[in-house]
N, C-alpha and C positions, 0 to 999 in steps of 0.2 A: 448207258448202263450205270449202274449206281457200281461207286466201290464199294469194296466186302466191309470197309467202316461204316456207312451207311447202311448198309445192307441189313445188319447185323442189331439197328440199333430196335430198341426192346421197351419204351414207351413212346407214346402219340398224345400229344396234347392237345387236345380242339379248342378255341376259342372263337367266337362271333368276332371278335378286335382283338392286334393284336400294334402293341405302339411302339416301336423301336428307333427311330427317327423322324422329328417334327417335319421332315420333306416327304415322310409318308402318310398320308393323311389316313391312314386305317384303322382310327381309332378314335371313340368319341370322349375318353377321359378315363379315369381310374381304374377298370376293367381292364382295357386294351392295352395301357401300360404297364399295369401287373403283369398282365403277360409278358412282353416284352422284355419286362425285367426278369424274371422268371427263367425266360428261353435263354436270354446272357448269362446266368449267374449258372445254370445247368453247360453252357459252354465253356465257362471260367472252370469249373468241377469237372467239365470232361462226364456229364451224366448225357449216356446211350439216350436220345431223344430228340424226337424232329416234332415239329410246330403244325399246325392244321388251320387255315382262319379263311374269310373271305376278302374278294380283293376291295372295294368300296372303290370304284373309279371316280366318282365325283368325291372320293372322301365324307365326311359326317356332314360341316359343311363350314364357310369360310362366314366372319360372324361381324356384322357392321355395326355399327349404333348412332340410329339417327339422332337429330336435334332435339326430337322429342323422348328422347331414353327408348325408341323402339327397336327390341333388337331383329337385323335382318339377315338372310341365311342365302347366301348365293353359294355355285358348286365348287368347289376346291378345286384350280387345276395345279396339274403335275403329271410328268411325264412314265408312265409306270418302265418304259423301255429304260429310262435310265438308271433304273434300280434294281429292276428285278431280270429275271432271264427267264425267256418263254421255253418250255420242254414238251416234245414232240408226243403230250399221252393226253388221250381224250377220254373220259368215258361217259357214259349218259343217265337221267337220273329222270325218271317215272314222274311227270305234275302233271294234273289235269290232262291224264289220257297221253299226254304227247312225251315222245323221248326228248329231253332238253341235255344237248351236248356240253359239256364243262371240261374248260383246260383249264393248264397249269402253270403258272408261276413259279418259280424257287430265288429264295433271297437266303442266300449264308449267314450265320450267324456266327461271326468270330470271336471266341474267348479270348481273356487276358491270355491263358495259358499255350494258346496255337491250334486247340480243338473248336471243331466247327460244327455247328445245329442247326440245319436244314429247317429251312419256314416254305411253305406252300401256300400260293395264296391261290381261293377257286374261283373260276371267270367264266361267265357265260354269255359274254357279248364277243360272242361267233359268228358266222355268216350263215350258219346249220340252224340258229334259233329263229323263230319269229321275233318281231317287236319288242313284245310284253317280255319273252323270257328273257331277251337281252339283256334288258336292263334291270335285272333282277341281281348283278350284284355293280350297279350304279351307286349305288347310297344305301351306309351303313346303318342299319334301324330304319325300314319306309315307313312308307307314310298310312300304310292300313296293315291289318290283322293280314290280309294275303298274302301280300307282299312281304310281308315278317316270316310267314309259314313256310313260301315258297323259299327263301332265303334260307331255313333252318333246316329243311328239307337235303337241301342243297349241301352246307356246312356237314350233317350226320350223315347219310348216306351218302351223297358224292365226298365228302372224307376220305372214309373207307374203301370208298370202290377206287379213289384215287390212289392211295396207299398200296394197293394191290395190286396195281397195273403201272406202279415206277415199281414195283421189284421188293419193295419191303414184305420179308416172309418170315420174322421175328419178334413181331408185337406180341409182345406180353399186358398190357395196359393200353386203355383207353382212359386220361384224365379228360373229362370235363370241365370247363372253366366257365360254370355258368349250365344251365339249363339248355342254350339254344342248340346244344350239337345234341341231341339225348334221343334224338331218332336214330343214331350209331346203333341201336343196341338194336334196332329192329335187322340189321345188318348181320351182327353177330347171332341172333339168334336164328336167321335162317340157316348157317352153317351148322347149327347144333339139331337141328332137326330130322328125329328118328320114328316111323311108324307114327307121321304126325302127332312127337310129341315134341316140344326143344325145354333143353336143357336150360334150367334157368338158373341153376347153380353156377356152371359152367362159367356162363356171361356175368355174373356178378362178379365173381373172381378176378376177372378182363378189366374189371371198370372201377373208377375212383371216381367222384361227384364235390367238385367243390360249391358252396351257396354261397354270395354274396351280401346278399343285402336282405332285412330284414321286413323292406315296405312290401307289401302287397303286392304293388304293381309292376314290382321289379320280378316278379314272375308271369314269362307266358304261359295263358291258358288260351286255347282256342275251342270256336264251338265245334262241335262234335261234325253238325253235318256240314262245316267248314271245312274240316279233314278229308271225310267220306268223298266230297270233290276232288281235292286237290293231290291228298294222298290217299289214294283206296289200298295200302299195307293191310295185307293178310293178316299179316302177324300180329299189327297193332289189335286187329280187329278180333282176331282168334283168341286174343288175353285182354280182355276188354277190363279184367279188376286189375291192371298192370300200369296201363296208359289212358283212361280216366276217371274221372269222377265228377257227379252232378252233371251233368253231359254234356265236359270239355275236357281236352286231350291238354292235362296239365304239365308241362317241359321239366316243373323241377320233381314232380312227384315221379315221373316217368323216370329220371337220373336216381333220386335215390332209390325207389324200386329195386333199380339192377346194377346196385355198385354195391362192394363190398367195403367200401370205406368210402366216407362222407364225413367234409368237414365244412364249419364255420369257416370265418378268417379274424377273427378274434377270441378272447377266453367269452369276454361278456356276448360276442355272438351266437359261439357255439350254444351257451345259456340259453338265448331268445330262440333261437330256431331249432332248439330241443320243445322249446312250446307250441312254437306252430306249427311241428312237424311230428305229430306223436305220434310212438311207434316205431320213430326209425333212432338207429342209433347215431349222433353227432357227436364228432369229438371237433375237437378246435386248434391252427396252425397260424397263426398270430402272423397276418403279412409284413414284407419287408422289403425296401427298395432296392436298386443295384446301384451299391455306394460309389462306384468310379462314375457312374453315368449322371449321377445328381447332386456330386461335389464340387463348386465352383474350383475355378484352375486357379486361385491365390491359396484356396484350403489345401488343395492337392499338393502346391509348391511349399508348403508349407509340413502337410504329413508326411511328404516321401521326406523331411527335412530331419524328422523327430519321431518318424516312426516307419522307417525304409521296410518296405512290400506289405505297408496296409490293405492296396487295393485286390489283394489277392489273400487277406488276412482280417478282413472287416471287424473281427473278434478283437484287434489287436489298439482299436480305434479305442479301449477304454485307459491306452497309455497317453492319451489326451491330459490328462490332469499332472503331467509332467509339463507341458508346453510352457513355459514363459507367457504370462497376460500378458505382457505387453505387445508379443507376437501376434496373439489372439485377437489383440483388437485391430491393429496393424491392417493385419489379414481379412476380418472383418470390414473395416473401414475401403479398404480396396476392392471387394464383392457390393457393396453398398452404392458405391460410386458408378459403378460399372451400371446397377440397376437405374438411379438416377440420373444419370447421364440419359440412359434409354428414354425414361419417360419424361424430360424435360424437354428431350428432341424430339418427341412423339407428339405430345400434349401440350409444351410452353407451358408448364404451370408454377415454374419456377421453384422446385423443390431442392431442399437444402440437407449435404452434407450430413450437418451436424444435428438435423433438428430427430426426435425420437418417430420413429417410423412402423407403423403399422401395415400389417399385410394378409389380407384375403383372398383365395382365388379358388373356384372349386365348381364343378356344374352345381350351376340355380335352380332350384329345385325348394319347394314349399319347407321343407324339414329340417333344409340349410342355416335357416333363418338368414340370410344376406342383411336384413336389415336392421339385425338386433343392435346393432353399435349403433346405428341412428336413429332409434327409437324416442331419445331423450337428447333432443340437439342442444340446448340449452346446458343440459349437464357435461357434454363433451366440449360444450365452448368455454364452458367455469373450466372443466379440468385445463383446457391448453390457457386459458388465459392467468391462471393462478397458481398451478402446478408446474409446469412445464408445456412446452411448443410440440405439436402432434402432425404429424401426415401421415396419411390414407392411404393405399395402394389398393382398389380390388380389383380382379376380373373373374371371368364366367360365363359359360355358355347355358341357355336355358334349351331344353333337348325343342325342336318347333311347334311340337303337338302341345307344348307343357304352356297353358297361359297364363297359370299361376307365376310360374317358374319366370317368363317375361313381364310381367307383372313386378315382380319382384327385381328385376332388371332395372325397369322404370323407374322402382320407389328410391331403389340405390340412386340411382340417375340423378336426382332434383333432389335428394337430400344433400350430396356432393354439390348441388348447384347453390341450394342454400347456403353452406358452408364458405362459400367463391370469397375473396378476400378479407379470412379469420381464420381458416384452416386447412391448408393445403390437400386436395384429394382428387383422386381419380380413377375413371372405371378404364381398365386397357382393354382393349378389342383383340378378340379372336385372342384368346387362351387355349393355346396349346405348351407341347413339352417344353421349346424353346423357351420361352415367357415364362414356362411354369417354373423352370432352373433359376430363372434370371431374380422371378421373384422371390420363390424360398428360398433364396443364397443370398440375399440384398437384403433383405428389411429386418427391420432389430425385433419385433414379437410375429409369430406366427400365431394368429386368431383364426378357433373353430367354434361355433356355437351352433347346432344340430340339436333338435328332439330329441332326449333318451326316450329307446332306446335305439333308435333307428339308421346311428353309424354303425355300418355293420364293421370295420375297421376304419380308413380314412390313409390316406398314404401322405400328402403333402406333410404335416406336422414331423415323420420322419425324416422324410429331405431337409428339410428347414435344421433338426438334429446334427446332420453329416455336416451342416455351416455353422454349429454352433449358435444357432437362434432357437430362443425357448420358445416355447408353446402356451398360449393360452387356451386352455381348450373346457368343454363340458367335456364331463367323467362317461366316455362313452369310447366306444370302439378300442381303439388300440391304447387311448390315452387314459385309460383305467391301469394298463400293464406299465407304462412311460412315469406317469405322474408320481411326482415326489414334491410336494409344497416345497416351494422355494429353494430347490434344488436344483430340480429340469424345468422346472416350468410354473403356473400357477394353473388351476383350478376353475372352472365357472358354472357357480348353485351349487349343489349335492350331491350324493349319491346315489339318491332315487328313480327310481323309474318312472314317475307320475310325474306330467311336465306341469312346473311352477316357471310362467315367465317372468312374475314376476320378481321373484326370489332370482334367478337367471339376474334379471336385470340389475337390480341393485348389486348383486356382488360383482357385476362386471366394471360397473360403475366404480365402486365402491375400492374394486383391486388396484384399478389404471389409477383414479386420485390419491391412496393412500398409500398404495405399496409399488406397483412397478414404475411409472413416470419417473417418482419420487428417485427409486432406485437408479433408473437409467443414469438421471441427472447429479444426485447426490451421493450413490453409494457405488464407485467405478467399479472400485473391489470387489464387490459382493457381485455384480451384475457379470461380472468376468466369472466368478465362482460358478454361476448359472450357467451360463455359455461352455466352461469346461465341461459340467458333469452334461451338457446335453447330451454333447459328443462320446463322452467315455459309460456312460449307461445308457445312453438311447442307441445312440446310431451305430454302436460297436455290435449291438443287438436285435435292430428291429432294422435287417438289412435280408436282401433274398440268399445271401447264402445260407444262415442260418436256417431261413425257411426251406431252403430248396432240402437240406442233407433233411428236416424233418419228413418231408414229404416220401426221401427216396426211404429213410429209415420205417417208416410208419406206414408205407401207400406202396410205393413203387416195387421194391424188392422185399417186400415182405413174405 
C-alpha cells in the first residue's frame, strides 16, 4: 500500500530516460539526465511528484573503440535487483492484438532535505510475454520504428494504467519530457468520454509538453498504418486532426495538441520551435543541473567552507566572487588532478598537471561538430608550440543507427593520432555520468561548437560552471543566456543563425591564440576573474532548482 504521502502526490512526470546514477544504465545522455536532475531537485523542494520511465535492461549500451576509431556498442550489464525493488502490480497494455503484461520497479529518490520521489520503472520481460514483447524494454531507443512504438506505447499507456493500480488517485498533471510518453493522453481521454464525445479541454488542462531539441529527427513520427497494427486506439483514430498529419502519428505534435502549457528549454529555443511549430503557443524554461550531484567534492569542501548550505541554496553560489583565488585555484588544481590521474591510468598518455586542458564530451551527432577543433591541425600545433602547451580531453557516444555520428568518432580518432607526440589528446570510452563529472570538473575550458540553431539548450557547459571552468561555446542554447565576453566565458562566430563555418573557425582559432591560452599562462588574475563569475552568474543560476520552482510556478500549480 502506498502511504498517504505518496498517495497524495499531484504531478507525474514521464520520461523515455531517466539518469540518476552512472550504475544505472537508463539513460542515453542529456535527456535522461535532465530528468534525473529534475526528479532530485523536486525531492530537495519536497515538490508532490513521482517519476514514470522505462527500465532499459541491457541499458543504451556500453561503448568500445577499436584500433581503427570504430565505435562498438555491446549490452550494459547491471544487476537491476540491486537497485531497484520489484512491487507486486501488473497491468497490461494492447500491441498488436495481444495483452502484453508490464511490471513494476520503484527506486526512491531521496532529497537533500529527507523528502522522497518515487521513480517507476516499466518491465515487460515476464514469463506472461512472448519473445518479442519481452524484450521490448531491453534497450533504450531499438533498433527500428517498431520497436520505438511499441516502447512508447508501453511508457504512455502502461504509465498511467500503472499509476492507477499502485493507488495514486491525485494526479493533477501529466508532464511530458519529451514526445515519447504522448500516447498518455489517449488514456486520459477515454475517462472523459460522454455520449461518444471526450473532453478535450479537460485533458489539456492535465498535461504539460516539454520539447527538446530543435533537429527534425529528434521527433517521432510513425507511419500511419504502422500504428493501425500495432496500436489500433480508438481514440487516436476517432481524432484523427489530433494525432496525425501527412499520414504519420507525429509524438511531438500529438503532446502539444493536448497540453496546456508547452515549453522550449531554452529562451533561443523557445524562438526556434515557435517556427516549427506554428500555431501552438511555446514559452521557454531555461534547463539547469542538480548542483550537489555535478560539483566535484574539492568545490563542495570548499563552498560549504565560504558559503555554508549552498547545496540546498544553489541561488546563493553567486557569493562565489568573495572566495579567495587563491582557494579557487587550490581547489581547481585538485579536481584537475583527480581527472588526470584517471586518464593517464586509462590511456598512459602522459598528461600533465600544469599544462592548459581542453575538454569535450557530449553525444556524436552531425550538428556537434566533434571535429571542429581539428579541422586546422597545423594551426593547433602553431598555437601549442608558440602560445602555450595544450591537451585534449573528448568523449562520446554516437547513438548505433547514426553513421554519421560514428564517422565523426573516427575523424576525432586519427586526428588525436595525428597529433601522438606534439599534443597530448585523447578520446575516453563509454561516456557516461561518472566520466561526465570527472571531466566538467577537471579540465580548465569547457568547448561546445554545435550548428546554430540546433542546441536546443546543452547541459554540460553548466556543470563545468558549478567547477568554476569557462565555457567556450557558439551563441546557441543556453550559452546565449550564460555568455558574458570575458567574464563567464568566451564566444565562438556570431550571433546568427546562418551557419558560417568558416567564420566559426577562425574565431575559434583566433580566441585560444590570442586571448585565452595567452590568459591561462599570462594573465592568472584575470583567469581566476573568469572562474569566479562562472560560478556566481552561471551556476548560482542555471541550476534545476531554479528550473524546477519555474515549472511548479508556471505548469504545475497553476
Amino acid at each position: 500500500m502506498l502511504s498517504e504521502d505518496f498517495r497524495n502526490r499531484r504531478v507525474a512526470y514521464f520520461s523515455m530516460e531517466i539518469g540518476f546514477d552512472s550504475r544505472v544504465p537508463t539513460y542515453s545522455g542529456g535527456l535522461g539526465i535532465l530528468a534525473g536532475d529534475t526528479l532530485k531537485a523536486c525531492a530537495d523542494l519536497k515538490i508532490p511528484i513521482i517519476g514514470i520511465t522505462l527500465l532499459a535492461e541491457n541499458g543504451y549500451f556500453f561503448q568500445k573503440i577499436d584500433e581503427e576509431g570504430n565505435q562498438i556498442e555491446m549490452p550494459t550489464n547491471w544487476s537491476k535487483d540491486d537497485f531497484l525493488k520489484s512491487l507486486p502490480v501488473k497491468i497490461s497494455v494492447n500491441i498488436e492484438g495481444r495483452e502484453v503484461k508490464v511490471q513494476v520497479w520503484e527506486y526512491i529518490v531521496k532529497g537533500l532535505s529527507g523528502y522522497s520521489v518515487p521513480l517507476y520503472f516499466l518491465d515487460t520481460d515476464i514469463d506472461e510475454n512472448d519473445e518479442y514483447h519481452r524484450t521490448l524494454t531491453h534497450y533504450l531507443y531499438g533498433e527500428d520504428k517498431k520497436y520505438r512504438l511499441c516502447q512508447e506505447i508501453i511508457l504512455g499507456v502502461g504509465g498511467v494504467r500503472i499509476i492507477e493500480a499502485l493507488g495514486y488517485n491525485n494526479i493533477e498533471k501529466y508532464h511530458m519530457n519529451e514526445g515519447h510518453a504522448s500516447f498518455l493522453v489517449t488514456e486520459l481521454l477515454k475517462k472523459t468520454k460522454k455520449e461518444n464525445k471526450y473532453n478535450i479541454e479537460a485533458v489539456k488542462k492535465q498535461c504539460i509538453f516539454t520539447t527538446h531539441t530543435p533537429v527534425p529527427a529528434g521527433h517521432d513520427r510513425f507511419p500511419l498504418d504502422l500504428v493501425k497494427n500495432v496500436f489500433p486506439s480508438s481514440v487516436l483514430f476517432e481524432l484523427p486532426e489530433m494525432f496525425c498529419r501527412d499520414n504519420e502519428v507525429n509524438m511531438t505534435l500529438i503532446g502539444m495538441n493536448f497540453s496546456h502549457y508547452i515549453n522550449g528549454v531554452a529562451k533561443r529555443h523557445g524562438e526556434v520551435s515557435k517556427n516549427m511549430f506554428p500555431g501552438h503557443t511555446i514559452n521557454f524554461i531555461t534547463n539547469g543541473v542538480h548542483s550537489f550531484s555535478w560539483t566535484a567534492d574539492s568545490f563542495k569542501k570548499l563552498y560549504d567552507k565560504y558559503i555554508p548550505g549552498w547545496e540546498q541554496n544553489p541561488f546563493s553560489l553567486r557569493n562565489a566572487l568573495g572566495i579567495p583565488k587563491e582557494e579557487i585555484w587550490e581547489t581547481h588544481q585538485e579536481a584537475k588532478k583527480t581527472l588526470i590521474d584517471y586518464v593517464n591510468r586509462q590511456e598512459n598518455v602522459g598528461m600533465d598537471y600544469d599544462v592548459f586542458t581542453i575538454g569535450f564530451a557530449r553525444r556524436v551527432t552531425s550538428y556537434k561538430r566533434a571535429d571542429l577543433l581539428f579541422n586546422d591541425i597545423n594551426r593547433l600545433l602553431e598555437i601549442n608550440e608558440k602560445i602555450g602547451k595544450i591537451q585534449i580531453i573528448f568523449a562520446g557516444k554516437a547513438h548505433p543507427q547514426d553513421i554519421k555520428g560514428k564517422e565523426l568518432i573516427k575523424s576525432v580518432f586519427f586526428s588525436i593520432k595525428e597529433l601522438e607526440g606534439k599534443v597530448k589528446a585523447v578520446y575516453l570510452e563509454n561516456y557516461d555520468m561518472k566520466l561526465g563529472k570527472l571531466i566538467t570538473s577537471g579540465v580548465d575550458l569547457w568547448l561546445n561548437n554545435p550548428v546554430r540553431p540546433r542546441e536546443a539548450s546543452g547541459t554540460s557547459g553548466m556543470k563545468a560552471a558549478h567547477n568554476g571552468i569557462p565555457s567556450f561555446s557558439v551563441l546557441d542554447g543556453w550559452w546565449v543566456e550564460g555568455h558574458i565576453e570575458n567574464i563567464t566565458g568566451w564566444s565562438i562566430g556570431s550571433d546568427k543563425e546562418e551557419l558560417n563555418e568558416v567564420e566559426d573557425l577562425q574565431d575559434l582559432y583566433d580566441k585560444l591564440e590570442k586571448v585565452i591560452v595567452p590568459m591561462f599562462y599570462n594573465q592568472k588574475d584575470k583567469w581566476l576573474d573568469i572562474m569566479k563569475h562562472s560560478i556566481s552568474l552561471n551556476a548560482s543560476f542555471f541550476n534545476t532548482y531554479r528550473m524546477v520552482q519555474q515549472y511548479v510556478t508556471n505548469a504545475y500549480f497553476k
